[in-house]
KOLGUDREN-393858 format. One record per residue (C-alpha): residue in three letters; residue number from 1; x, y, z. Coordinates in nm, 4 decimals, padded with zeros to 6 digits. Layout:
REM KOLGUDREN-393858
+------+-------+----------+----------+----------+
! vonu ! gutor !        u !        v !        w !
+------+-------+----------+----------+----------+
!  ala !   NUM !        X !        Y !        Z !
...
+------+-------+----------+----------+----------+
***
This chain:
REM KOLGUDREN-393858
+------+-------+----------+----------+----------+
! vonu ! gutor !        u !        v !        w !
+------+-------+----------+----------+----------+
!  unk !     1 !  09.3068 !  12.1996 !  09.5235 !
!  unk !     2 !  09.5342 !  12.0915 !  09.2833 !
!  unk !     3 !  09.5099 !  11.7060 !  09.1216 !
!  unk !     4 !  09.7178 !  11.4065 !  09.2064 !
!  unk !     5 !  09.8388 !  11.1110 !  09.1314 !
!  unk !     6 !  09.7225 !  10.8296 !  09.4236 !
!  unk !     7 !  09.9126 !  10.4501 !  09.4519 !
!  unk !     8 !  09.7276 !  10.1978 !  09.5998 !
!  unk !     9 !  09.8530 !  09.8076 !  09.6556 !
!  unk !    10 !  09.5298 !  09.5685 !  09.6223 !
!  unk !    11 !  09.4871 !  09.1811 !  09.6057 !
!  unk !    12 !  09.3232 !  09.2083 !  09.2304 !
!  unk !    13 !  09.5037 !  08.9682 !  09.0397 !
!  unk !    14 !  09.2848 !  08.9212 !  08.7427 !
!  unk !    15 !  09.3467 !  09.1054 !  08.4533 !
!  unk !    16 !  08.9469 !  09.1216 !  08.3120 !
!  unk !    17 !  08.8282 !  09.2102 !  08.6788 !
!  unk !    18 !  09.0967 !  09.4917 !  08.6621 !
!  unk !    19 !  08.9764 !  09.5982 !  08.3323 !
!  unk !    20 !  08.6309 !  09.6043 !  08.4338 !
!  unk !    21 !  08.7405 !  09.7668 !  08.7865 !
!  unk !    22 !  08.9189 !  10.0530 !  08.6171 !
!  unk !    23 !  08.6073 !  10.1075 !  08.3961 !
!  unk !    24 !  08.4002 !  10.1682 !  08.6982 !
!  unk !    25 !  08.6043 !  10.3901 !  08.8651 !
!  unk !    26 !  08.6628 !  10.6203 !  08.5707 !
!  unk !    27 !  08.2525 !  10.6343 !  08.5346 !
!  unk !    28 !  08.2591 !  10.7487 !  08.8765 !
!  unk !    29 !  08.5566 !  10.9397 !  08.9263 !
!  unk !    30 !  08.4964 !  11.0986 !  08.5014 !
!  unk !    31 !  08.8015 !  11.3149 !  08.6263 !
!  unk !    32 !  09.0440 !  11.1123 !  08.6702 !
!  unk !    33 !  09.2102 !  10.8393 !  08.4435 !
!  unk !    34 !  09.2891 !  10.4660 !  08.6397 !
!  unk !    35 !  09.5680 !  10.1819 !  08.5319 !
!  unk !    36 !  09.6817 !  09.8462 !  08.7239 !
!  unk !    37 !  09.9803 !  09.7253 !  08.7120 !
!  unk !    38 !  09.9082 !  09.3366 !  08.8141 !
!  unk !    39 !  10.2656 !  09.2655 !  08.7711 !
!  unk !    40 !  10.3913 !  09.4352 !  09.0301 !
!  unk !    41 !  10.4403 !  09.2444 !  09.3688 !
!  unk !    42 !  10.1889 !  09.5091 !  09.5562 !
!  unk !    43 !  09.9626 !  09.4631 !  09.2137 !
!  unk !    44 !  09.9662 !  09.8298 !  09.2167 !
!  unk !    45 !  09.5991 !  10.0492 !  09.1268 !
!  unk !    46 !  09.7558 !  10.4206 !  08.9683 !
!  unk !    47 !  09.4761 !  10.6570 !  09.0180 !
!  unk !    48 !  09.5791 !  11.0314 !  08.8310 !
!  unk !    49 !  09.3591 !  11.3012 !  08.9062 !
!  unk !    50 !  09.2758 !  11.2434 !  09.2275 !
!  unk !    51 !  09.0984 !  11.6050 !  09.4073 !
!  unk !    52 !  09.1129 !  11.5076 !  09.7751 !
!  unk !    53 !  08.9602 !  11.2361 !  10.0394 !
!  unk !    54 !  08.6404 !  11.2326 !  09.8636 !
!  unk !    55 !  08.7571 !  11.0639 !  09.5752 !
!  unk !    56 !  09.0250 !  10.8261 !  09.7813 !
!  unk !    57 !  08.6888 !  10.7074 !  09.9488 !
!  unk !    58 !  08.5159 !  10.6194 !  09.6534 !
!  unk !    59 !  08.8189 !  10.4445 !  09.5218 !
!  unk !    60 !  08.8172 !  10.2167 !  09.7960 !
!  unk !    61 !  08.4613 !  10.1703 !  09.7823 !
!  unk !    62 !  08.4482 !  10.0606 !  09.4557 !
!  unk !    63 !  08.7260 !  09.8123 !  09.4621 !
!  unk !    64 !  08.5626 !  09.6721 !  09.7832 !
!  unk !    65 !  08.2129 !  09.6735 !  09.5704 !
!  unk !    66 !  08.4240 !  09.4029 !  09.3324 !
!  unk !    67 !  08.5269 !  09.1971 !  09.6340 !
!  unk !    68 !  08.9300 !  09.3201 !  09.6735 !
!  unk !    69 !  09.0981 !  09.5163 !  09.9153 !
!  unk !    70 !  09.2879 !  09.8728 !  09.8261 !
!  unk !    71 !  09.4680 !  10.0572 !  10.0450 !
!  unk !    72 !  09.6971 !  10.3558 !  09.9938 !
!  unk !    73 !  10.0692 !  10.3007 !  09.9074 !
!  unk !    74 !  10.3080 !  10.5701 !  10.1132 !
!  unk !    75 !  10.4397 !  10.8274 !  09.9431 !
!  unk !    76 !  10.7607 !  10.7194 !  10.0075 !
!  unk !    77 !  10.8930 !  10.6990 !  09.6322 !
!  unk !    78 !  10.9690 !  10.3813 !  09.4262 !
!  unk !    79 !  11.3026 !  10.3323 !  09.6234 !
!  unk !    80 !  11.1765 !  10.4122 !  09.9561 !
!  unk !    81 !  11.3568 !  10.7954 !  10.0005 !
!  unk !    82 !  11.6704 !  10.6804 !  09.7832 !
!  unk !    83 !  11.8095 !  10.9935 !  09.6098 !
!  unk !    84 !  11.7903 !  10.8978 !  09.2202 !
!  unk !    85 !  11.8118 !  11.2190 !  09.1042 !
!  unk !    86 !  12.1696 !  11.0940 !  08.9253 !
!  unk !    87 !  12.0522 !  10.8247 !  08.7504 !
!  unk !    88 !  11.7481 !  10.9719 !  08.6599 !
!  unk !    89 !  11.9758 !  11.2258 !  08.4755 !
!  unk !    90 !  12.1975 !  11.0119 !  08.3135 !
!  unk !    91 !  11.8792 !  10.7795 !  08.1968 !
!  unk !    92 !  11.7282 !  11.0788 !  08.0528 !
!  unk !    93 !  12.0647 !  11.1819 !  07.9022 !
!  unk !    94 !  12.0687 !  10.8712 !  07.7241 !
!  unk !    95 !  11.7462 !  10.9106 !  07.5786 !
!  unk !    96 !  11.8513 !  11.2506 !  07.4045 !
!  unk !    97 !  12.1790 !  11.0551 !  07.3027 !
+------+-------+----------+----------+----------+
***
């Protein structure tokens, strides 16, 4: 099975705790490298290298071992299904310019 890249919306709003949350679950996941984004309304957990449910489980786990709640994002895209394949062209476009 191939890797992937898992979104999950959580109520972590502390930047340290999300430090020290992300350093857990890269010693337990050692495959697969973690970020927050606390700025983001859903104060978004990025998990890349994600191998299947296994690993989704432990995710959860561990945030719920700090106290928060995770749960997956659907994979819906950042504009819910928009098509953005124009702009995305024309913003890369401009960074060739």
């Amino acid at each position: 099975m191939s890797s992937m890249i898992e979104v999950f919306k959580t109520n972590v709003s502390d930047r340290e705790q999300a430090g020290k949350l992300a350093d857990r679950i890269e010693r337990v996941l050692c495959h697969c490298c973690v970020n927050f984004d606390l700025d983001d309304c859903d104060r978004i957990l990025r998990v890349k290298g994600i191998t299947g449910e296994t690993d989704i489980c432990q995710i959860i786990s561990v945030v719920k071992s700090f106290g928060y709640d995770a749960e997956i994002l659907p994979d819906d895209g950042p504009f819910l299904g928009e098509d953005l394949s124009e702009e995305v062209s024309m913003e890369l476009s401009d960074i060739h310019a």
